[in-house]
N, C-alpha and C positions, 0 to 999 in steps of 0.2 A: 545692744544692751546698754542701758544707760549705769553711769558708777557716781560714786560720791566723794570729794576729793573735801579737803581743807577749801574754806572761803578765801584765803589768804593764795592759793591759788594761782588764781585768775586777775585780770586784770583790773582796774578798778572801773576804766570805762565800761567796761562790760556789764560789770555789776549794775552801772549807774543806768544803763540802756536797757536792761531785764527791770530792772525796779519801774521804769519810766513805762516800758511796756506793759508791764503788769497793775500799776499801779494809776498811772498818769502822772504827768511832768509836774502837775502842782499838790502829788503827796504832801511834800514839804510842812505845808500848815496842818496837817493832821496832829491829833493832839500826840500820838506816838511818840511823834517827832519833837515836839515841845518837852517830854518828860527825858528824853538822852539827849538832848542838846550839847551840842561839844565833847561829846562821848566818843571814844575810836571804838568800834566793835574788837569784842573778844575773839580772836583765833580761833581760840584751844574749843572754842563753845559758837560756831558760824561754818556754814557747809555750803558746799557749789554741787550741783547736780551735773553731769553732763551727758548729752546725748552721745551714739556711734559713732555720731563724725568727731566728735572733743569739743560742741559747742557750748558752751552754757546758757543750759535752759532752766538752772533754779538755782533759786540763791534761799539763805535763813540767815541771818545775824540777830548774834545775841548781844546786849550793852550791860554796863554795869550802871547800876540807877538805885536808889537809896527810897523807903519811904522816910521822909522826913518830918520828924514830931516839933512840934509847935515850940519845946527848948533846944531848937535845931540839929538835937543830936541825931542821927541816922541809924537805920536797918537798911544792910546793903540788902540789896536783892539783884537779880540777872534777869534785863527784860527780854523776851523772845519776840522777836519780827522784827521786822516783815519777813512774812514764808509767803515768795514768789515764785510763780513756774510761769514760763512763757506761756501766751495763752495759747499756743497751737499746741501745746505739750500739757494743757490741762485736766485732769480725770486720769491720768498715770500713774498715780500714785507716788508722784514726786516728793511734791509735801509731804505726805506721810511717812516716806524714808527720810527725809531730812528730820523731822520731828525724833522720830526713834531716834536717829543718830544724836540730837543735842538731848533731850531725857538721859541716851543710855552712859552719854562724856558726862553729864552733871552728876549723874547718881556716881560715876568712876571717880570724881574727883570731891564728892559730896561739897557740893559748891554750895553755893547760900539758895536760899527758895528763887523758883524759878515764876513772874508771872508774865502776864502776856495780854494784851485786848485782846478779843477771837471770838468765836462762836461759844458758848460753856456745852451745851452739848455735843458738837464734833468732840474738841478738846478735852473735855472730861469722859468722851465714853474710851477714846483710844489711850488717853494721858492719867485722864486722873486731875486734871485743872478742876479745879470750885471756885466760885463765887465766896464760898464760907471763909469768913475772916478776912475779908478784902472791904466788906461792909461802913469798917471806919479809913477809908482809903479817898483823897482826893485828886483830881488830876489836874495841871495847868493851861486844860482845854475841855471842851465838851466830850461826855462818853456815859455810856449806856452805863448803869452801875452791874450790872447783870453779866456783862461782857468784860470784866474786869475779874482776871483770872492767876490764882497763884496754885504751885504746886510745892512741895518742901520735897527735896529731895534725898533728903536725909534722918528724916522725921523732926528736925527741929520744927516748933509750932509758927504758923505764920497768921499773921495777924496786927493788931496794933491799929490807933490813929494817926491821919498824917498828910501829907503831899507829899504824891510821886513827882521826883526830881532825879537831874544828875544825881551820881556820887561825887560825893567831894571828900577827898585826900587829903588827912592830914600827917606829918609827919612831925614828930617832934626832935 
């Protein structure tokens, strides 16, 4: 039986070796990746899957990234993925427990709206993710507008014009 532990977990090569297998070694330039650039993934909101033997076979990280409006001021938001399962481990239902698990922490913690690039129909029939209000939303690489997906998980409204970026910290 496989279980679901904290992504902070495991080790980081591990993670880097699941992502590479599931994804291929030059993810990197996806535009995903361009929008948390320099980002550490959140703990409290990132999940490791593991098989019987304790191997990890699926990873989720979630980043903190901002749409950012044209007077640079920001709306945080919490991006979700990459949701990888090894691909001998795929069609398990893996993903889909990892999902539940960052929905049901963000609703626990009513964290800021959560979005994601993904399919809108998987996503929105298990989630609840839409396309709606994502519409004035730009990215700093190529992407489907369609597959550009947000979920508020606390009812606050999501929406707004902008580029998706880092968040940036200010402290006064």
């Amino acid at each position: 039986m496989s279980a679901i532990l904290p992504l902070d977990s495991q080790p980081a090569d591990a993670i880097e070796g699941l992502l590479d297998a599931a994804f291929g070694p030059d993810r990197h330039g996806r535009t995903a990746y361009l929008i948390r650039d320099g980002m550490p993934w959140l703990p409290a909101l990132s999940f490791a899957v593991l098989d019987e033997k304790g191997e990890l076979i699926g990873s989720l990280q979630s980043w903190p990234v901002a749409l950012t409006h044209e007077d640079g001021s920001q709306l945080p938001l919490i991006m979700v993925g990459p949701v990888a399962v090894a691909p001998a481990h795929q069609k398990g239902g893996h993903g889909r427990a990892m999902m539940d698990a960052v929905v049901a922490a963000a609703r626990a913690q009513a964290c800021e709206p959560l979005m994601m690039i993904g399919d809108p129909e998987y996503y929105g029939r298990f989630w609840g993710f839409t396309a709606d209000g994502t519409a004035g939303w730009d990215c700093p690489g190529p992407f489907e507008p369609r597959r550009l997906l947000a979920l508020s998980v606390d009812g606050r409204p999501v929406g707004g014009t902008g580029m998706l970026s880092p968040r940036i910290t200010v402290t006064a």
